[in-house]
C-alpha positions as CSV (number, residue, x, y, z in Angstrom):
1,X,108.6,-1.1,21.5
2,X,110.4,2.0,19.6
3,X,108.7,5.1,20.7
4,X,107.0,6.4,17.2
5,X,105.8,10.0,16.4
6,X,102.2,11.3,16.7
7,X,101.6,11.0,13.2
8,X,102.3,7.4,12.9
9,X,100.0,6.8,16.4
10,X,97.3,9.0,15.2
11,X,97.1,6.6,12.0
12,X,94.1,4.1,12.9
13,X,92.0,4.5,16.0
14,X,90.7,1.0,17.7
15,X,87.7,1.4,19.5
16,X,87.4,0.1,23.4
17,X,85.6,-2.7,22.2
18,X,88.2,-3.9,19.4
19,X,91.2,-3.5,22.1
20,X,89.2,-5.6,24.4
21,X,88.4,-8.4,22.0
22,X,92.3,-8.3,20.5
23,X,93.3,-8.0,23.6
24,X,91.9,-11.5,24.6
25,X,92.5,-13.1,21.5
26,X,96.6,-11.8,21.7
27,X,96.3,-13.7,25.6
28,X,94.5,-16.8,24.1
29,X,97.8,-17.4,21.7
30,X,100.2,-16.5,24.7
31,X,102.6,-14.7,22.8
32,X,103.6,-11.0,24.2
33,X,105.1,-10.3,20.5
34,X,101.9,-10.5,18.5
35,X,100.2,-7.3,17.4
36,X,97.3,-6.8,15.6
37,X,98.2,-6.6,11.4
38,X,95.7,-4.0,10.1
39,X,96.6,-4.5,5.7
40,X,94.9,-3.9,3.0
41,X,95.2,-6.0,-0.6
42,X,94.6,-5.6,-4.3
43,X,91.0,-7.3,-4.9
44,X,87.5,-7.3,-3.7
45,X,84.8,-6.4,-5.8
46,X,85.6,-2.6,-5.3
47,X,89.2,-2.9,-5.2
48,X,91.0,-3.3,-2.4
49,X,90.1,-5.3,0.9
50,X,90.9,-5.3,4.1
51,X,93.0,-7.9,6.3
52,X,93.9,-8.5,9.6
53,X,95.7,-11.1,12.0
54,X,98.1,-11.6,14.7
55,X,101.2,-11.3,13.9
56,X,104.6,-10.7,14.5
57,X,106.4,-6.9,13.8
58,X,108.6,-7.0,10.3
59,X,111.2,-4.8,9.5
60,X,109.5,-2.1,7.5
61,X,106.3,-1.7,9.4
62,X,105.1,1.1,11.5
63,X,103.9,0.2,14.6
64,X,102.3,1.4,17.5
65,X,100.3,1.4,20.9
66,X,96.9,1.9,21.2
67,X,95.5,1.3,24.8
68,X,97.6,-1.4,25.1
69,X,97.4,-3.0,22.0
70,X,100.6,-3.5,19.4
71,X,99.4,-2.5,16.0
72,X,101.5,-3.0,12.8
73,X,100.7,-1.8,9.5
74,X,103.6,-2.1,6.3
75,X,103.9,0.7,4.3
76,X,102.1,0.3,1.0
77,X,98.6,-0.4,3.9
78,X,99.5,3.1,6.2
79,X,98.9,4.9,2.9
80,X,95.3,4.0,2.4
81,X,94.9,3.4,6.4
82,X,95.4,6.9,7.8
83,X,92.4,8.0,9.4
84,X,90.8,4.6,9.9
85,X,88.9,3.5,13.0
86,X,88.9,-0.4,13.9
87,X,85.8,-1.7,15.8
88,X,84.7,-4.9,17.0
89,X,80.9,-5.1,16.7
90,X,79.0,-8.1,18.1
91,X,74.8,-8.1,17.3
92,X,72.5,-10.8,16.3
93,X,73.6,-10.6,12.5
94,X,77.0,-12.0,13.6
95,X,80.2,-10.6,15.1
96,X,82.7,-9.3,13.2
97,X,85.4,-6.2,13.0
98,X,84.8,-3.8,10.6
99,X,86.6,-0.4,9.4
100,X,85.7,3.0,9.1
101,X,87.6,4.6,6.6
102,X,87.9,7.8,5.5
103,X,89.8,7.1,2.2
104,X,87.5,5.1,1.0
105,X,85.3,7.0,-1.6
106,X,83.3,3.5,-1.9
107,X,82.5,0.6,-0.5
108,X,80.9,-2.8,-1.6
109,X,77.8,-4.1,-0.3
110,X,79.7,-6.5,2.4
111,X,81.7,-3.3,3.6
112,X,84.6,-5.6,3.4
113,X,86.3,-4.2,0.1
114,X,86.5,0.0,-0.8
115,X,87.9,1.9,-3.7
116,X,89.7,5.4,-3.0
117,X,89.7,8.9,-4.8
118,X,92.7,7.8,-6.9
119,X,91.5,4.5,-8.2
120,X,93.6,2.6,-7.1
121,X,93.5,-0.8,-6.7
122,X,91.9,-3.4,-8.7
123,X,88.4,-5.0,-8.8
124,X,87.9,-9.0,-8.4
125,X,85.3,-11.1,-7.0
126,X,83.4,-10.3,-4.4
127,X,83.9,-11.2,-0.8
């Protein structure tokens, strides 16, 4: 892996419990290039929504190390991703990962869709 500048690192922040459940389900598909995709799309019911999957790095994605764990994230995602913090929480309501992000100015009900300062993005159905 390239090495990458502390801005790019300091992007999104996975907590000890989301490396250690990526970290088993990157050694469950035994494949030492996957990383963790963090993207967001157009759509939700606020705006945009958040994705994630194993992957493989492209081209024009950033990546990084984070305990570990190889996260990639394209370019039109860093922009709205900066700050975030990735968590895996696991309760009796389900288990799930869920993002904290600080450039969301709001979020749906499901937390799984957000809208930022600048509007952008646009609203569809909701998750």
């Amino acid at each position: 892996m390239h090495s990458v500048s502390k801005e790019v690192s300091a992007m999104v922040t996975l907590t000890p419990a989301a490396v250690e459940k990526v970290s088993s389900l990157i050694k469950a598909k035994d494949n030492d290039q996957l990383a963790l995709r963090i993207f967001i799309k157009s759509g939700g019911c606020s705006g945009f929504s958040y994705g994630m999957a194993l992957d493989e790095k492209k081209d024009n994605d950033q990546a990084f190390d984070i305990d570990g764990v190889k996260v990639v994230i394209d370019e039109m995602s860093g922009q709205y991703l900066s700050g975030a913090t990735v968590d895996y929480v696991d309760s009796m309501m389900g288990a799930g990962f869920k993002i904290e992000n600080p450039n969301a100015t709001s979020t749906c009900g499901c937390g799984s869709s957000f809208k930022t300062a600048d509007g952008a993005g646009k609203p569809g159905a909701c998750c």
